[in-house]
N, C-alpha and C positions, 0 to 999 in steps of 0.2 A: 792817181796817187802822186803826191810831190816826190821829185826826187830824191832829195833827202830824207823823207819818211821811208822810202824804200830804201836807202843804204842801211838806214837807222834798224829794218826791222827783219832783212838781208841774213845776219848771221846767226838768226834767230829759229828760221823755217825750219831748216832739220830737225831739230828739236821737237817744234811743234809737233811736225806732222809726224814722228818717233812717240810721242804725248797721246797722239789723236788717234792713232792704227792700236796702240793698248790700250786705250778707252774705247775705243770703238768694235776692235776683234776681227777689226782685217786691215790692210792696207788701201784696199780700193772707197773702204767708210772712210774711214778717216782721211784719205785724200779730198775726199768726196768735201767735209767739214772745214777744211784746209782753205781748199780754193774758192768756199762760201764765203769765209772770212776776209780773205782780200781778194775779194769782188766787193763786198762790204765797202773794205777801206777805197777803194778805186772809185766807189760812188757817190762816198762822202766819207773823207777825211778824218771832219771834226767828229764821227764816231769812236774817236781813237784818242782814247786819256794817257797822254805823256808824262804827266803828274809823280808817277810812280817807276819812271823809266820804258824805253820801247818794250821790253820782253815781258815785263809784267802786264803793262797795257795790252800788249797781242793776243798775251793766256788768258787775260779778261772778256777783250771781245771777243777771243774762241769761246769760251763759257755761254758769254749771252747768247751766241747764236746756238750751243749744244741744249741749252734747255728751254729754247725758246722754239728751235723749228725740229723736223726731222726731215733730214735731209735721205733721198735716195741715194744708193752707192751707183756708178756706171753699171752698165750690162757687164757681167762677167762671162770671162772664154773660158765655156766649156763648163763643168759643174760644178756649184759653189759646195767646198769643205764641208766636213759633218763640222769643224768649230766653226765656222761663219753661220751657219744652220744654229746650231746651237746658242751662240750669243745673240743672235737675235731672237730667239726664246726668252732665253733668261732677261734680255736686257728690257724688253717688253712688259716684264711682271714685277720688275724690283727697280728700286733706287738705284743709282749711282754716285751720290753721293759720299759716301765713306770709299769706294774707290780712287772716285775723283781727288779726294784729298790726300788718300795715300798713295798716289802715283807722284802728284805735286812735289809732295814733299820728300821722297824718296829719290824715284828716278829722274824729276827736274831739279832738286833742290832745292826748294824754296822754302826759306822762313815758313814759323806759322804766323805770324802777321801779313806776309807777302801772299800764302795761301787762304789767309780771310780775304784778301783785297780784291783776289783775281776771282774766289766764288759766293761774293756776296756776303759772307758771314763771321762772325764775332771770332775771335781767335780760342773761347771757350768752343765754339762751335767745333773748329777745327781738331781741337782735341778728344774733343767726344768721338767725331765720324772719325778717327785714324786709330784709336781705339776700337771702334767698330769693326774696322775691316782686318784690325789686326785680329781681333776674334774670326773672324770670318775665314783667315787664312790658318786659326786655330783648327775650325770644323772643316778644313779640308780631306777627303776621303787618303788614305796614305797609299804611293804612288810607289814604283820602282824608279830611279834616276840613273839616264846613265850621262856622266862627266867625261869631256873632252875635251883636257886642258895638258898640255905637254911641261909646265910652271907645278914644282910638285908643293911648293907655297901657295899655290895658288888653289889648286887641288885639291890638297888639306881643308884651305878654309872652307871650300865652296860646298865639298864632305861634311864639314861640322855644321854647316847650315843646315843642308837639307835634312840630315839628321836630327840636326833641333826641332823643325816643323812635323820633325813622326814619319818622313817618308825613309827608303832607304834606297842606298847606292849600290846598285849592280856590277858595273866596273870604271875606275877610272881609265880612259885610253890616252895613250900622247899621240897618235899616228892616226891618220884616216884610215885607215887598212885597218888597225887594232877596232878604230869605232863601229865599222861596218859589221865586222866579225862580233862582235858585244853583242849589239843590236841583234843579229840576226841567232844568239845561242840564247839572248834572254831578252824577250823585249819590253824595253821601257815604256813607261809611261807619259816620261818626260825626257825631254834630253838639254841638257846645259854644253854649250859649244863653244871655243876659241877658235879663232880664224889661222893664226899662224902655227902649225904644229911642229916638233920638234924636230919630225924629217926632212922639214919642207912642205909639206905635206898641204892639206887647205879643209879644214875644216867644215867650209862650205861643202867641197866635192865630199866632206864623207857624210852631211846631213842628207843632199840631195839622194847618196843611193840608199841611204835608210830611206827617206820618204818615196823612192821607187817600191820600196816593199812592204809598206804599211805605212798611214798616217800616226805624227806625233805630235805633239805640239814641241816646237824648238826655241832657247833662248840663248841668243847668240850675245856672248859676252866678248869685249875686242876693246885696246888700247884705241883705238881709228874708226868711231862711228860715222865719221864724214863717206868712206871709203863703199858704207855701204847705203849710206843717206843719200842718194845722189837724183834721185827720182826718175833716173832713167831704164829701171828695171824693177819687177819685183825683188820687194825687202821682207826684211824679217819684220813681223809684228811686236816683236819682243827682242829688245837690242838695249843690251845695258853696257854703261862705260868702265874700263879699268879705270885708275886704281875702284873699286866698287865698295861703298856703305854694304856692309851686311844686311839692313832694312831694305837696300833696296834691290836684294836678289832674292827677298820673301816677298817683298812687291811683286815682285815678276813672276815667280812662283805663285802665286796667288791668282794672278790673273792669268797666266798661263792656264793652269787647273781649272779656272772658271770658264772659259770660254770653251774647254774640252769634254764630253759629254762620253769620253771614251778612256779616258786617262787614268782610271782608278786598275789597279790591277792588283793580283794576290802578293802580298807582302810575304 
């Protein structure tokens, strides 16, 4: 790959591979799709349309190679998740499409002309399928939420979403101490997370001892997604950026719930 292609496409990969792990339903798929892609560009170049700028061009030939091959994820340590189990069920029987486009546009931001260009289709197209998925995160089963955000602006909103979508909120916590204690008096079905907590606190350490005592699915919401994009550890599958689109924490939510086959719980 020229070096300059590679400065060019550089500050782009977080992203991507943040793109690839929510469309894919794990980290170690979507890396897996990642590193297909530029092996791709390493091997030839001219597979890579600058026309419309490096990021769109990347999300493009990520596209051609996700509908084009299936790629295996690495061996995984130790047992694969009931949601890795699970999304490769679902993702085996149904389309991806109207996904595909409402992650685009949502959690990458992209125009819907930007999002006809990178998946091959009309920009009617693209509002058909986000329409689509928006129904699809309509017929979500209703969940219990628990929020872990110490920002009581922030809390509110994130409140008046999930409540829009039909689910309901359990407890908002500010403190990892507060979130574990939630967790463990009413368990969610979901958990929405901030990293920085009001005590000091780490948001991380309080998802980790929830998933010491039952699987959830988590979507960690953070000013600094670089901090945890770093690929030198497991990440979160579902990491959305502050300040946040409202659409695109139903995106997340959407996909979260989809890829979990354990997540509906008595409202």
């Amino acid at each position: 790959m020229p070096g300059s292609l590679s400065q060019e496409i550089a500050p782009h990969l977080p992203y991507l591979r943040r793109y690839a792990r929510a469309l894919a339903g794990s980290q170690k798929s979507g890396d897996a799709y990642v590193r297909a892609c530029l092996q791709t560009l390493v091997a030839d170049s001219s597979a890579f349309d600058m026309s419309n700028g490096a990021k769109i061009g990347l999300y493009h030939l990520f596209h051609v190679l996700w509908n084009a091959t299936m790629i295996a994820a690495p061996a995984q340590d130790g047992s694969v998740s009931i949601f890795e189990k699970t999304a490769q069920q679902r993702l085996s029987s149904m389309t991806p499409e109207s996904r595909q486009t409402l992650l685009l546009s949502t959690l990458e931001g992209f125009k819907a002309a930007e999002v006809a260009h990178i998946i091959g289709k009309t920009e009617d197209d693209v509002s058909r399928l986000i329409s689509e998925a928006i129904n699809e995160i309509d017929r979500q089963t209703a969940t219990q939420v628990l929020i872990i955000e110490d920002e009581p602006l922030i809390s509110m909103d994130l409140a008046d979403i999930v409540t829009s979508l039909g689910h309901r909120v359990t407890t908002v916590a500010r403190t990892a101490a507060e979130a574990v204690v939630a967790a463990r008096n009413e368990k969610p079905g979901l958990v929405l997370a901030d990293i920085q907590l009001a005590d000091g606190s780490s948001g991380i350490d309080a998802v980790k001892d929830i998933l010491s005592d039952f699987d959830v699915p988590v979507i960690f919401i953070t000013s600094f997604p670089e901090r945890l994009l770093t690929g030198e550890r497991p990440e979160p599958t579902f990491l959305i950026t502050k300040p946040f689109d409202p659409n695109t924490v139903k995106a997340g939510i959407s996909q979260a719930l989809f890829f979990n086959s354990t997540a509906s719980v008595a409202a």
